[in-house]
C-alpha positions as CSV (number, residue, x, y, z in Angstrom):
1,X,-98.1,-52.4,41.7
2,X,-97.7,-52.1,38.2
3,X,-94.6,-52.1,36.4
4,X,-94.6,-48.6,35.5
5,X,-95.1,-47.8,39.4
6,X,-92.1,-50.3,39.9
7,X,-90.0,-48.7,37.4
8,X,-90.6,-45.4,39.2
9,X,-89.9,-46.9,42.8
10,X,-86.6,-48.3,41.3
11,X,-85.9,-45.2,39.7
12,X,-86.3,-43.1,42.8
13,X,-84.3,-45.8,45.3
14,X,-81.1,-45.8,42.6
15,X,-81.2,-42.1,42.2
16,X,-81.4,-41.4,46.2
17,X,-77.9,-43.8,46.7
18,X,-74.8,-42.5,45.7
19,X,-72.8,-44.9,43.1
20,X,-75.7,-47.3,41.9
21,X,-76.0,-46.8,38.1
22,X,-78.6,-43.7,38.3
23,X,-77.5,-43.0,34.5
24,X,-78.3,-46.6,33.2
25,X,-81.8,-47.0,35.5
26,X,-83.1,-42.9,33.7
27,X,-81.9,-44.2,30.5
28,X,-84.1,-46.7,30.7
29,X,-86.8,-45.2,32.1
30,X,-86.6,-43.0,29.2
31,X,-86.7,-45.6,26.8
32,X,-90.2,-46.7,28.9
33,X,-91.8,-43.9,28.7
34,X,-91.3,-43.1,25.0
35,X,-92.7,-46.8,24.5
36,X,-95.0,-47.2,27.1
37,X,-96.9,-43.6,27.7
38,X,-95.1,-43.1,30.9
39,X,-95.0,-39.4,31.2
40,X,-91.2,-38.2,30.9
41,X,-91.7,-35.1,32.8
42,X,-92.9,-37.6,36.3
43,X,-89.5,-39.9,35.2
44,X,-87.3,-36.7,35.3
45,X,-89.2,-35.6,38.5
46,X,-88.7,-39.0,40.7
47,X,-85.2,-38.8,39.4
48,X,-84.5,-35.2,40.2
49,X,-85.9,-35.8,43.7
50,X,-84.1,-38.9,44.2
51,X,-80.6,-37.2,43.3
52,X,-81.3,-33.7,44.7
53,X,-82.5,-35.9,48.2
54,X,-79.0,-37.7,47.6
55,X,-77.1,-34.9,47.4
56,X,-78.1,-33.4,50.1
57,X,-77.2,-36.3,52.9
58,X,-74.0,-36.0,50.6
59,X,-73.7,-32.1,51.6
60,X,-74.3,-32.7,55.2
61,X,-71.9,-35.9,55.6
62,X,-69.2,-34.0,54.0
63,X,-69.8,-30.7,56.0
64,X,-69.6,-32.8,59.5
65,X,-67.6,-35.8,58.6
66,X,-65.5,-33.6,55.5
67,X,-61.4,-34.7,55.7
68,X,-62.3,-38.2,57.3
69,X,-65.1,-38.9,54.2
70,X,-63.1,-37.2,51.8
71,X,-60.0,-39.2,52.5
72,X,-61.6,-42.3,52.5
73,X,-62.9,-41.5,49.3
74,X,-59.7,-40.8,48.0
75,X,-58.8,-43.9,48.0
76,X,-60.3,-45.0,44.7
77,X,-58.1,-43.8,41.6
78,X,-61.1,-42.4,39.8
79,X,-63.3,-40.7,42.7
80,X,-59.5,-39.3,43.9
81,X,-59.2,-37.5,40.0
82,X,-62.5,-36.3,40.2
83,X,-61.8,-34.5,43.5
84,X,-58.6,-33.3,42.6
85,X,-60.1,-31.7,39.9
86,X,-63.3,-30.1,41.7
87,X,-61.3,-28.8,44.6
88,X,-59.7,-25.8,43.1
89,X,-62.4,-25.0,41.1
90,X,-64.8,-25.2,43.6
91,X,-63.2,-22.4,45.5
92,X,-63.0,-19.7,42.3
93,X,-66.2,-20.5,40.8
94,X,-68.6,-22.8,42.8
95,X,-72.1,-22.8,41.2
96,X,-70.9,-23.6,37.3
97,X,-68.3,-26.1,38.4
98,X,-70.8,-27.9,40.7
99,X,-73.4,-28.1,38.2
100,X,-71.3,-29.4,35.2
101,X,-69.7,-32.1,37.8
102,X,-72.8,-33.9,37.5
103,X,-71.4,-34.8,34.3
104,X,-67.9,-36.4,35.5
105,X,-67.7,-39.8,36.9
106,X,-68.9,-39.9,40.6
107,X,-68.9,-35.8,40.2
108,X,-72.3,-35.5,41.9
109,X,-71.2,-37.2,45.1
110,X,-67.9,-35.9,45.2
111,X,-69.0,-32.6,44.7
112,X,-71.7,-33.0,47.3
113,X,-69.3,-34.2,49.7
114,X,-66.4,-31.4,48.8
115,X,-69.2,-28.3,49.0
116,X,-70.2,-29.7,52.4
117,X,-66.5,-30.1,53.3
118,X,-66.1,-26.4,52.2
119,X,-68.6,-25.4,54.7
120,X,-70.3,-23.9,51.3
121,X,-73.6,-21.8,52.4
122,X,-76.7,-24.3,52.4
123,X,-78.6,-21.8,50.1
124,X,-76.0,-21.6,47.6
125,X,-75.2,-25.5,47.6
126,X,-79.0,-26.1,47.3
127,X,-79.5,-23.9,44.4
128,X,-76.4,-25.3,42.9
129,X,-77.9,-28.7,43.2
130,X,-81.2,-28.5,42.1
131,X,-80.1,-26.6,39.0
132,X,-77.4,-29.4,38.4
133,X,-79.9,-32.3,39.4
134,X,-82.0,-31.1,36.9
135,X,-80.1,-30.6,34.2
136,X,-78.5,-33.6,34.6
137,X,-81.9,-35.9,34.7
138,X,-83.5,-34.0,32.0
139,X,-80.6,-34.8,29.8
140,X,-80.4,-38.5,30.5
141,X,-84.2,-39.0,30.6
142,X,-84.4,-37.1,27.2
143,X,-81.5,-39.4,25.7
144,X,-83.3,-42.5,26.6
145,X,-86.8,-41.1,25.4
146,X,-85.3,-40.1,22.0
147,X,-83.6,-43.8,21.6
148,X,-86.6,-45.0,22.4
149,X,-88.9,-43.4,19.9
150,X,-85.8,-44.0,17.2
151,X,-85.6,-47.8,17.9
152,X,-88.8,-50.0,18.8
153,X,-86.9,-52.9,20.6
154,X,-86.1,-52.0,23.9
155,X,-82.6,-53.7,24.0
156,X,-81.5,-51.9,20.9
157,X,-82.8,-48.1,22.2
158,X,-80.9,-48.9,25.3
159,X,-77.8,-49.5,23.7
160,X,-78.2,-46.3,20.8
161,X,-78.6,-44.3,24.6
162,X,-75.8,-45.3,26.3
163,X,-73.6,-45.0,22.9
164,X,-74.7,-41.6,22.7
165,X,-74.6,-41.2,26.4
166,X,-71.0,-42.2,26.2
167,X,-70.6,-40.1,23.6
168,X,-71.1,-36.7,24.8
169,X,-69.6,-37.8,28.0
170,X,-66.3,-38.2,26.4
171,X,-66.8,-34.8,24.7
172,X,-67.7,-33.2,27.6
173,X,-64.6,-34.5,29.8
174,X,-62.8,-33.8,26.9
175,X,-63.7,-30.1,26.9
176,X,-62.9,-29.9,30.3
177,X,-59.2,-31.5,30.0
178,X,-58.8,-29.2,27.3
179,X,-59.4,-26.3,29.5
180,X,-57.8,-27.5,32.9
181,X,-54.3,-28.2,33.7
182,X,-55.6,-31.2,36.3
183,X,-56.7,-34.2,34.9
184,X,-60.8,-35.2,34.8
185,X,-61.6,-39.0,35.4
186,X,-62.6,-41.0,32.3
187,X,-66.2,-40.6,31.4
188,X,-66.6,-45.0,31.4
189,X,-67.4,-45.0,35.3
């Protein structure tokens, strides 16, 4: 196996288990492929499987496990924000708020696991997902791709990325505060 092919494997393995650092492991990967020829479109594909695959099990544990999973979840500070926030606004406006909680800390899972609670439609969850998931992995991958073609060492494109990365999380969950009366978990997860 090459390490390309390894890169891929890990990809796909991070992205399919909620909480491992899917962010960092894309990042990278889209550092790798603007320095290595890896195609970004297959890095952004293995991840956008990995997470929509993720989300999925997510939908299902929460829609037959909801209250006992959601409770237990609820336990740490930051997942507890983040559901606090996406639980009203799940109900008024589901497919926007479940695609720009990809973006929060932990928002993909708990938003997963809080549409499955809901007993949300499969159809519309999925949909909701895959437009998310995508999103989401296309942004990430394309962050790390342009650090990568910016900065030749591999160490230093890494870090521009997750500055950046950082960055626009903070304005984004700024944004969101601003609008909201509940309060949105830091963006540093």
């Amino acid at each position: 196996m090459n390490t390309t092919t390894a890169g891929l494997v890990l990809l796909f393995v991070v992205s399919l288990v909620p909480l491992l650092p899917t962010e960092v492991t894309l990042l990278g990967m889209g550092i790798a492929a603007a320095q290595h020829g890896t195609p970004l479109a297959v890095v952004i594909a293995v991840a956008s499987v990995g997470c929509l695959l993720s989300d999925q099990a997510l939908y299902a544990l929460g829609r037959f496990g909801g209250a006992r999973v959601l409770s237990r979840l609820t336990r740490r500070r930051k997942l507890a924000a983040g559901l606090e926030w996406l639980d009203g606004r799940l109900q008024r406006h589901p497919r926007p708020v479940l695609v720009v909680a990809r973006w929060l800390p932990s928002g993909g899972t708990v938003g997963a696991l809080l549409a499955g609670s809901l007993k949300w439609r499969f159809s519309e969850f999925l949909t909701a997902s895959a437009v998310g998931v995508l999103l989401w992995t296309s942004y990430v991958a394309i962050l790390g791709y342009a650090g990568g073609q910016l900065i030749a060492e591999p160490g230093f494109s890494m870090a521009l990325s997750l500055a950046v990365a950082l960055l626009l999380g903070t304005a984004i969950t700024f944004g969101i505060r601003r609008n909201s009366t509940s309060p949105v978990p830091s963006p540093a997860a």
